[in-house]
C-alpha positions as CSV (number, residue, x, y, z in Angstrom):
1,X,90.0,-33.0,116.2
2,X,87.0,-32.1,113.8
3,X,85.6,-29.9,116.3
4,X,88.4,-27.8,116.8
5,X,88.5,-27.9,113.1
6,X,85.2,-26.6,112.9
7,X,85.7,-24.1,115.8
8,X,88.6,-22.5,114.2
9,X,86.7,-22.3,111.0
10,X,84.0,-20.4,112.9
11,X,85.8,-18.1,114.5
12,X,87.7,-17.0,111.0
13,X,84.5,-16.9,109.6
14,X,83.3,-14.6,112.8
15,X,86.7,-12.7,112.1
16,X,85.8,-12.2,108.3
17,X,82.5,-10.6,109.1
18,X,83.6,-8.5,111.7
19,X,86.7,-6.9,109.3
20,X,83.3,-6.6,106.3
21,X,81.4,-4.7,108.9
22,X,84.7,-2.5,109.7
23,X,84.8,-1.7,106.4
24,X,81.2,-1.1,105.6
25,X,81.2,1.1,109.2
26,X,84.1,3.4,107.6
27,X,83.3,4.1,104.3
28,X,79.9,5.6,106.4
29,X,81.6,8.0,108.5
30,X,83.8,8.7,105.3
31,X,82.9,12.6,104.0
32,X,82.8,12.3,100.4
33,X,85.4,13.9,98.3
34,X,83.0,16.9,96.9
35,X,82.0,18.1,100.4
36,X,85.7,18.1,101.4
37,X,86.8,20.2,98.6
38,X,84.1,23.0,98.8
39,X,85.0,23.5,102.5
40,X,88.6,23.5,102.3
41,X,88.3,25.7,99.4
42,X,86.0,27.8,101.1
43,X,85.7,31.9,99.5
44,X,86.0,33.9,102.5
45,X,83.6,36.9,102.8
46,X,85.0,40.7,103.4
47,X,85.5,40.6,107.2
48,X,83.6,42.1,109.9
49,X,85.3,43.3,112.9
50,X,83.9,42.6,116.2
51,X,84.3,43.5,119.9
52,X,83.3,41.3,122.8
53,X,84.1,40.6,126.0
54,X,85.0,37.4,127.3
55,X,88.3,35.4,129.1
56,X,91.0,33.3,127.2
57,X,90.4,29.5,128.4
58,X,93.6,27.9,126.1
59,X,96.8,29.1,124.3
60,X,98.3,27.3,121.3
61,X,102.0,28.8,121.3
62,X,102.9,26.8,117.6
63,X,100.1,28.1,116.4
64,X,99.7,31.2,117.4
65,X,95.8,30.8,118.3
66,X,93.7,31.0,121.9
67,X,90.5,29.7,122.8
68,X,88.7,32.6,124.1
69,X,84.9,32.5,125.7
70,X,83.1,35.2,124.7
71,X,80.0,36.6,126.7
72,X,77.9,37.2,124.1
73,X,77.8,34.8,120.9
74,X,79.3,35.1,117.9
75,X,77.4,34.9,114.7
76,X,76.6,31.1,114.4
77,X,75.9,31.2,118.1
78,X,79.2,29.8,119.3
79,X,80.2,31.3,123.0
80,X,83.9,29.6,122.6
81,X,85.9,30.1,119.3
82,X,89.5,29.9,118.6
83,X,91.4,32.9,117.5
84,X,94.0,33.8,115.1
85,X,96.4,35.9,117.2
86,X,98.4,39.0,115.4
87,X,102.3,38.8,115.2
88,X,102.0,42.2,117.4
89,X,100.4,40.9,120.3
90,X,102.8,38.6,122.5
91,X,100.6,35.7,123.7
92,X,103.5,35.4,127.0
93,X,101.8,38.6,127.8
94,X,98.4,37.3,128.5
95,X,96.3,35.9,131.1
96,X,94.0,33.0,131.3
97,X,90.5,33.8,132.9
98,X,91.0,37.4,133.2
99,X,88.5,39.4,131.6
100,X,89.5,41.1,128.0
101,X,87.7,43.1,125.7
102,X,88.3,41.1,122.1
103,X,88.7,43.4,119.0
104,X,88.8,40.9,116.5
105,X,87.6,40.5,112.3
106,X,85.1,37.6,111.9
107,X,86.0,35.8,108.2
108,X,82.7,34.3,107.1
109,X,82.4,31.7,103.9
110,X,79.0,30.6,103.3
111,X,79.2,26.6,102.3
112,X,76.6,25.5,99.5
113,X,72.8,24.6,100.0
114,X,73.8,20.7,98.6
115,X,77.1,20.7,101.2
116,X,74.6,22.0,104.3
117,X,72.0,19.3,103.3
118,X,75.0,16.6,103.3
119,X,76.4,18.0,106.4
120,X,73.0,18.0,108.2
121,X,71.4,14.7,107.2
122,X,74.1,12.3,107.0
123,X,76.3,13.5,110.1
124,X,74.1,15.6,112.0
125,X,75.8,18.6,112.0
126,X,74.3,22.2,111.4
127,X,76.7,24.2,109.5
128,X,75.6,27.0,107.2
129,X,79.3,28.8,106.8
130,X,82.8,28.4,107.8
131,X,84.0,31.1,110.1
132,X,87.4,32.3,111.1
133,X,88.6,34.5,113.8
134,X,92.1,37.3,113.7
135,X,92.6,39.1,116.8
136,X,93.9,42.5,116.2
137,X,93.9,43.8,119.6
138,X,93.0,43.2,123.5
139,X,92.2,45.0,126.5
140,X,92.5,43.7,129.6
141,X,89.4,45.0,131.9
142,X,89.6,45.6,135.6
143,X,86.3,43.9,136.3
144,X,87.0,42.5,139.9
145,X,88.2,46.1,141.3
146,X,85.7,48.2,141.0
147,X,83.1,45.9,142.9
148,X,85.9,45.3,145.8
149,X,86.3,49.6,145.7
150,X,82.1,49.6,146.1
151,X,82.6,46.9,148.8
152,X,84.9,48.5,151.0
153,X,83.3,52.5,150.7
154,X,80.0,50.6,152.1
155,X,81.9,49.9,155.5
């Protein structure tokens, strides 16, 4: 009887530590209050419009966004970025993997030299700015054709 006593005593004590080290584990991976507030409060830049090539991988229809992969990187080297889409442009309309030609403005707020620092040394994560994507318009390019044209004049 004492050693199941003990036993069960042990293992709340085992319990006791584990819920401590929970705790100590998420106040770590907890952003602090500051950085949080700079970057949702981020001061957008004037916008720079863009065009680039690239294919839609994802639509978000309650959102009105698309994941788009672009063939040559954006500013902070991203190939993938997710896009704003205008009320003018129906996304029903559109085609995943097809090639487009993106016309878009690239919103840019540079974060703080004390919120980088944060970012980079306590999570590991390289972030100079905050960026943001609208699509304004969208071309849809006939890539594959003219190569199957060449093809078949060869013959």
């Amino acid at each position: 009887m004492t050693i199941l006593n003990g036993g069960q005593k042990a293992k709340k004590k085992k319990q006791k530590l584990q819920s401590r080290f929970t705790m100590v584990k998420k106040k770590e991976d907890e952003i602090p209050e500051w950085v949080t507030d700079e970057i949702q409060n981020a001061k957008f830049k004037k916008p720079e419009e863009l065009k680039k090539q690239g294919y839609i991988l994802e639509f978000y229809y309650e959102d009105n966004k698309l994941d788009a992969q672009l063939y040559d990187a954006v500013e902070d080297g991203r190939h993938i970025v997710t896009m704003d889409v205008a009320k003018d442009i129906k996304i029903d309309d559109l085609l995943k993997g097809e090639v487009y030609e993106f016309v878009f403005d690239q919103h840019k707020a540079p974060l703080s030299k004390k919120v980088s620092e944060f970012l980079e040394k306590e999570k590991e994560i390289d972030m100079k700015a905050i960026y943001q994507f609208d699509l304004k318009s969208l071309e849809l390019l006939d890539v594959g054709s003219n190569e199957a044209a060449d093809d078949s004049e060869e013959d």
